[in-house]
Backbone bond lengths (Angstrom), bond angles and torsions (degrees), N, CA, C in turn:
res aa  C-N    CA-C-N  psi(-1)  N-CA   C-N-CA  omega(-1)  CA-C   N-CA-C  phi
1 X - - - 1.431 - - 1.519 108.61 -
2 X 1.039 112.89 144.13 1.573 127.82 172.49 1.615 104.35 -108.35
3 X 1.562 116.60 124.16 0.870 152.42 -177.82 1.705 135.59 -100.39
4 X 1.257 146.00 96.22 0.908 132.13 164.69 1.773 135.35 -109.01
5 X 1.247 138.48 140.21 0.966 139.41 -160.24 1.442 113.97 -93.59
6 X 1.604 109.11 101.10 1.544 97.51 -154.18 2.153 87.94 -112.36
7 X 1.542 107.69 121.77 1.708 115.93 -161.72 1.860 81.33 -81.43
8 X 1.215 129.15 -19.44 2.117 120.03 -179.57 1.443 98.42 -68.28
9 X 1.124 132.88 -27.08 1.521 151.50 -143.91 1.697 100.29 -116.90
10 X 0.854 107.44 -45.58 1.880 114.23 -174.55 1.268 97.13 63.25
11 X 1.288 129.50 58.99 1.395 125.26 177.64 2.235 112.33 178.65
12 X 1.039 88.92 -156.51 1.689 101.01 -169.98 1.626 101.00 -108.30
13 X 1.614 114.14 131.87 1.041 101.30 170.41 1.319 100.75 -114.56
14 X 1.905 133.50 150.16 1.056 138.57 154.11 1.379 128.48 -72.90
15 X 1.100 103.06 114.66 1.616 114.50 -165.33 1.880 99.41 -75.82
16 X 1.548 96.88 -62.98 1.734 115.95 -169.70 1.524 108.52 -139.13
17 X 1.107 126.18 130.54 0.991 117.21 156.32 1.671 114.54 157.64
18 X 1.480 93.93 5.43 1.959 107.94 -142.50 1.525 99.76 -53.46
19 X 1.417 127.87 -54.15 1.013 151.12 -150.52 2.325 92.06 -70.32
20 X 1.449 106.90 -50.47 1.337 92.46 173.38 1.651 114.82 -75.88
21 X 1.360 116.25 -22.56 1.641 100.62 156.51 1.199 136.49 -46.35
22 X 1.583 110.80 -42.00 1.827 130.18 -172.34 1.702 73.07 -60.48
23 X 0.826 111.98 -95.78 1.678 122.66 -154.04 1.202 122.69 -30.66
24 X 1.437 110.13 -53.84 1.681 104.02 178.40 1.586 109.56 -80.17
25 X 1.038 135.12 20.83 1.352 144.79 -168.09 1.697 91.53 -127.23
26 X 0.846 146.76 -41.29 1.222 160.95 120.51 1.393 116.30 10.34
27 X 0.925 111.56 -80.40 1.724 145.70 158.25 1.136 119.68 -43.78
28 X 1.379 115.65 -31.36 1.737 119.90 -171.71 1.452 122.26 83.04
29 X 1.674 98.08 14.88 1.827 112.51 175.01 1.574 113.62 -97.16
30 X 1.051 118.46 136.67 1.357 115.03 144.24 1.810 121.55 -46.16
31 X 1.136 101.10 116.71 1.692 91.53 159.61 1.583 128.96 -92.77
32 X 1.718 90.86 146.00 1.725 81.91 -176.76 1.197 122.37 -77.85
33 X 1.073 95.23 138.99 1.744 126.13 158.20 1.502 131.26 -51.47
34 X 1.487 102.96 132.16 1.962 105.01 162.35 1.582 91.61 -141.06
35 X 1.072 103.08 137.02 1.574 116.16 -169.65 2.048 97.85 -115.23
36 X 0.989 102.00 101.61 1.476 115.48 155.77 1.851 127.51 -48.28
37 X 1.264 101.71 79.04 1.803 95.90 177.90 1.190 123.10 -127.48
38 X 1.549 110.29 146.69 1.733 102.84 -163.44 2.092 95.84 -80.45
39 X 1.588 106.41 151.31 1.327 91.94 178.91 1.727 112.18 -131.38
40 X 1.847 100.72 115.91 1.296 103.47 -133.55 1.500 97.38 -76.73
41 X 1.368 132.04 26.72 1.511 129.83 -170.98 1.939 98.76 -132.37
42 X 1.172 97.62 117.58 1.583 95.68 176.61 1.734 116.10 -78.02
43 X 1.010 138.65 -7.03 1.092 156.92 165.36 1.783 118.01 -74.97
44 X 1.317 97.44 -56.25 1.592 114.24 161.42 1.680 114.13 -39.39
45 X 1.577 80.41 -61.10 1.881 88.00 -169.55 1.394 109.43 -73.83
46 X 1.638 138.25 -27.95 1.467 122.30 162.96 1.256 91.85 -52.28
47 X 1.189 139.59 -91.88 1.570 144.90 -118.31 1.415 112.78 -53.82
48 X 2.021 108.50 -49.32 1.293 120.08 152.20 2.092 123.20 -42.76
49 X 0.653 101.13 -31.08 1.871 110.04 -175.18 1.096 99.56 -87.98
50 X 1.571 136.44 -37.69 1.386 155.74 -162.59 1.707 81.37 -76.57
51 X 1.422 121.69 -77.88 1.617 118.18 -161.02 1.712 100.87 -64.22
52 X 1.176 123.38 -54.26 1.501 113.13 178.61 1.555 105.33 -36.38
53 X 1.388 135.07 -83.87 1.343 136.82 -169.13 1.241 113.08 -48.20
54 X 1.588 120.67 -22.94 2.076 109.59 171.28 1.230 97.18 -92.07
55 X 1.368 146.21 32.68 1.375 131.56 120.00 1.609 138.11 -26.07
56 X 1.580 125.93 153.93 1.550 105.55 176.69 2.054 101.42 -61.24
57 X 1.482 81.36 -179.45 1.341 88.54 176.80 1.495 105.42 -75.84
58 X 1.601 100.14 -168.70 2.003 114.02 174.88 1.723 102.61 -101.06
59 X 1.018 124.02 93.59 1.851 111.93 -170.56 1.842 91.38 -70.79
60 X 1.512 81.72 155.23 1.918 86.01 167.18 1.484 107.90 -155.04
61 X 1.105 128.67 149.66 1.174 118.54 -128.88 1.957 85.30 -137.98
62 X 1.247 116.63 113.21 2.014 118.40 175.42 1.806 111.53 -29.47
63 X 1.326 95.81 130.35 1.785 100.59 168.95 1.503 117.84 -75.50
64 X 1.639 115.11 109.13 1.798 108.60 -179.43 1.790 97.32 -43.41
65 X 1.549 80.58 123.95 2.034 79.06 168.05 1.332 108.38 124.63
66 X 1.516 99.15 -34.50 1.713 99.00 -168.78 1.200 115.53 71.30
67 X 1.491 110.37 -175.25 1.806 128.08 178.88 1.836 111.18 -33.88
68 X 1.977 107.44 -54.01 1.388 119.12 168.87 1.743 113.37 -36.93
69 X 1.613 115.33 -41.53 1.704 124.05 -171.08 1.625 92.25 -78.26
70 X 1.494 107.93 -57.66 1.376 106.18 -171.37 2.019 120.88 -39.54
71 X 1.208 96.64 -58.13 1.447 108.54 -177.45 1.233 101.09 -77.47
72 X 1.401 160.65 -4.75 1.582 150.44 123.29 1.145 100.70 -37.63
73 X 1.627 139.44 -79.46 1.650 114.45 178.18 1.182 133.30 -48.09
74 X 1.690 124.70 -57.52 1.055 120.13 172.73 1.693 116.34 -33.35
75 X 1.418 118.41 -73.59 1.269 117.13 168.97 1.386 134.28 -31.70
76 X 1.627 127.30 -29.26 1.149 155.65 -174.23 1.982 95.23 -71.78
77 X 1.448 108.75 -63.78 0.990 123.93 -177.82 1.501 107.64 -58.59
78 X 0.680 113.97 -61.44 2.061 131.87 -173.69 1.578 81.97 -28.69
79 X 1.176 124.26 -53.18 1.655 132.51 -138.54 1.281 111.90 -87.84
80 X 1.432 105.20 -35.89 1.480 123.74 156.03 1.561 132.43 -40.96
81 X 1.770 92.93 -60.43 1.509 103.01 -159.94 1.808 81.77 -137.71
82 X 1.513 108.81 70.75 1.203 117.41 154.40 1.513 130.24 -19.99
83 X 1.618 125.88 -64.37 0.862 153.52 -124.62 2.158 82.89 -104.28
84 X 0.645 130.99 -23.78 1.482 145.66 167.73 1.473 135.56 -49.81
């Protein structure tokens, strides 16, 4: 979910995400969060972006099947959640 902190509102506004709220709320989970904030120091905000990106990497690992497996799910899904 994308989040913003609106102080007219005294509260959180949902930008995106509504549909993974229903669900994990659903479930009895918290859903995660990304909180939208302006960051009023330009120096601040490299240094912050600087430590996010020297994180490990994202590993990802080949689909048995290849492109042929790939487009069996995708398609699978399409059929599901039409509206997508």
């Amino acid at each position: 979910m994308l989040l913003w902190w609106v102080t007219a509102l005294d509260g959180w506004l949902l930008l995106d995400g509504h549909d993974r709220a229903v669900a994990a709320l659903a479930e009895g989970r918290t859903p995660p969060c990304v909180v939208l904030t302006r960051v009023p120091d330009e120096e601040d905000w490299r240094r912050e972006a600087r430590e996010v990106t020297e994180e490990a990497r994202t590993r990802s690992w080949p689909l048995p099947g290849g492109v042929s497996a790939w487009e069996a799910l995708a398609a699978a899904a399409m059929f599901q959640f039409p509206g997508d």
